[in-house]
C-alpha positions as CSV (number, residue, x, y, z in Angstrom):
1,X,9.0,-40.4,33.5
2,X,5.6,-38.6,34.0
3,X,7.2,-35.4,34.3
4,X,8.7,-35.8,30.8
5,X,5.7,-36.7,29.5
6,X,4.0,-33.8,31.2
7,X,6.8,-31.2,29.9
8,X,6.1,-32.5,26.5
9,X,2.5,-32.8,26.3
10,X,2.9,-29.0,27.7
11,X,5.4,-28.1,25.1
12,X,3.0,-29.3,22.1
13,X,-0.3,-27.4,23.6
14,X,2.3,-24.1,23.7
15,X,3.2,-24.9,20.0
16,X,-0.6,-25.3,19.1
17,X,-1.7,-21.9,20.9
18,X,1.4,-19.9,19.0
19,X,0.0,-21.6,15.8
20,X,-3.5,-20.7,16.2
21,X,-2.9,-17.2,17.2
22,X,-2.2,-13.8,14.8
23,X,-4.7,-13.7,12.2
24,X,-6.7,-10.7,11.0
25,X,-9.5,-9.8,9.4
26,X,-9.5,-8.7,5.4
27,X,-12.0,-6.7,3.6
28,X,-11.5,-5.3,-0.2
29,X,-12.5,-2.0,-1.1
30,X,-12.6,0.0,-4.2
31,X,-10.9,3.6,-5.0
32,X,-13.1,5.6,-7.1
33,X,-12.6,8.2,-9.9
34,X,-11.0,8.5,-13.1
35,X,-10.8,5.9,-15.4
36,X,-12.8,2.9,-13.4
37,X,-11.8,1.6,-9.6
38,X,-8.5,0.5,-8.0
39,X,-9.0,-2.4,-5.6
40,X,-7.6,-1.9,-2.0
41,X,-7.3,-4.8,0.1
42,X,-6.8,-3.9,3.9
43,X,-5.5,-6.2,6.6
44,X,-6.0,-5.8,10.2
45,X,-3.1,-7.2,11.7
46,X,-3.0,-9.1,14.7
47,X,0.0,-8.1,16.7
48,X,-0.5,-4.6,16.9
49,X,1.2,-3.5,14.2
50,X,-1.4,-1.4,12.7
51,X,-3.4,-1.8,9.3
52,X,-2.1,-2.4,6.4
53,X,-3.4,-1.1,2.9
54,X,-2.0,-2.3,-0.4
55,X,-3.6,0.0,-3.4
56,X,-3.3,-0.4,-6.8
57,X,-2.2,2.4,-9.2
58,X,-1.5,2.4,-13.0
59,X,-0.3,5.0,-15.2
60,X,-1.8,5.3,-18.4
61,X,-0.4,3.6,-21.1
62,X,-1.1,6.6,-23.9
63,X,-0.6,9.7,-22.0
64,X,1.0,11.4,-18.9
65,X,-1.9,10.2,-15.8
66,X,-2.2,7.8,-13.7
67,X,-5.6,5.4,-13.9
68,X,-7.2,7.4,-11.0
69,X,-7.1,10.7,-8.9
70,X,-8.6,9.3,-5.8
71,X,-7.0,6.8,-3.5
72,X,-8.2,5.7,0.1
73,X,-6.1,3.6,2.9
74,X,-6.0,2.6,6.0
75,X,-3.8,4.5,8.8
76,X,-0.3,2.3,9.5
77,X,1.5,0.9,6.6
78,X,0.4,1.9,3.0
79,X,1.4,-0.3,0.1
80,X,1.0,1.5,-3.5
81,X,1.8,-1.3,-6.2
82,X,2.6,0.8,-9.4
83,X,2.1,-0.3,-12.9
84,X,3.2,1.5,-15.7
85,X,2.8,-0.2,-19.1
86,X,4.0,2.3,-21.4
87,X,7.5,1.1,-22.4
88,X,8.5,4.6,-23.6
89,X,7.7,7.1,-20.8
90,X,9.4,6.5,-17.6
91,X,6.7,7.1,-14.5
92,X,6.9,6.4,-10.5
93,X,4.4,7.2,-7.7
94,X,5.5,10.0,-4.7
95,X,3.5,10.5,-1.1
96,X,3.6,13.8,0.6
97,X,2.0,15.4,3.1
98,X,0.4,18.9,2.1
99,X,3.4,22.2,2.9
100,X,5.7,18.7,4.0
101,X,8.4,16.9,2.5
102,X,7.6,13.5,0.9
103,X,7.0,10.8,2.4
104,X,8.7,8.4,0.2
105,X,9.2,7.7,-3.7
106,X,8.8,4.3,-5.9
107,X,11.6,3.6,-8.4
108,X,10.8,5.4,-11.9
109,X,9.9,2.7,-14.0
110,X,9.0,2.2,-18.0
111,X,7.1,-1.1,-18.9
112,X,7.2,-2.6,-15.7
113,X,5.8,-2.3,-11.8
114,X,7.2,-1.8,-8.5
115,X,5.6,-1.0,-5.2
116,X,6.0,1.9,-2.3
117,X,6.3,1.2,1.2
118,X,5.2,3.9,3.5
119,X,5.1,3.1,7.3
120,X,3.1,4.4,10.4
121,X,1.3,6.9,7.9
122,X,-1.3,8.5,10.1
123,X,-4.8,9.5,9.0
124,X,-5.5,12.8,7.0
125,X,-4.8,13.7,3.1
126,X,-1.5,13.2,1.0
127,X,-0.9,14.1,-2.2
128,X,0.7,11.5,-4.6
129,X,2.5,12.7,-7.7
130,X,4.7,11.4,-10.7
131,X,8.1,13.4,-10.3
132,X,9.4,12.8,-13.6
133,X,10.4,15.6,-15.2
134,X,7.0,18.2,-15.3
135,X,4.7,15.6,-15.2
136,X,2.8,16.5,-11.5
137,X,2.5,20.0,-13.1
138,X,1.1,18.4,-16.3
139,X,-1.4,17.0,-14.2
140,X,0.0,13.4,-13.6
141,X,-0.8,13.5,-9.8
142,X,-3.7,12.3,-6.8
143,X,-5.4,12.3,-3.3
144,X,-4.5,9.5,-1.2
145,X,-7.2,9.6,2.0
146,X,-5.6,7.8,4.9
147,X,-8.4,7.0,7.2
């Protein structure tokens, strides 16, 4: 009988210590440039996963830009949540590293969001671009600093 009182009394503490464990630390931080700053919230993670970053990009709504030309992350995964309210010009958000290929592409949306996962992205300076028709090369485009 004391045994199984011991086991579960042992059981529960494990179950507490599991629960208690795992959390990280979060700090905001701003992008700067263009038209006014792009919050990034960063996550240390507690597993050793890595950082995570999760950035916040818009297009604008009246012609072919996005909100900013200046975005900064942490190293590990990289998050870009894409807003683009202009319900007649289709727009997305692409990563890639300079004379690389891409590192990933959104969805090309019109009057709606959707978000870019990019993992293990390691630090140094990506360019991120819309590739809709000519709009990188009508200026529509970005440095992401991974730090």
């Amino acid at each position: 009988m004391i045994k199984l009182v011991t086991f579960g009394l042992a059981a529960v503490a494990s179950l507490a210590l599991v629960a208690c464990g795992g959390g990280g630390d979060t700090t905001t931080a701003t992008s700067e440039a263009g038209g006014g700053a792009a919050p990034t919230t960063t996550s240390g993670g507690g597993g050793g996963g890595g950082a995570s970053s999760t950035i916040k990009l818009a297009a604008d709504s009246s012609q072919i830009a996005y909100d900013t030309d200046s975005l900064t992350a942490k190293a590990g995964t990289v998050t870009i949540d894409f807003d683009n309210p202009n319900d007649a010009l289709p727009h997305n958000v692409c990563v890639e590293a300079e004379g690389e290929d891409e590192l990933g592409c959104s969805q090309t949306v019109t009057g709606s969001s959707t978000s870019l996962d990019l993992k293990n992205v390691k630090a140094g300076s990506y360019t991120f671009f819309c590739s809709v028709d000519d709009h990188e090369a009508a200026g529509m485009k970005g440095t992401l600093t991974v730090q």
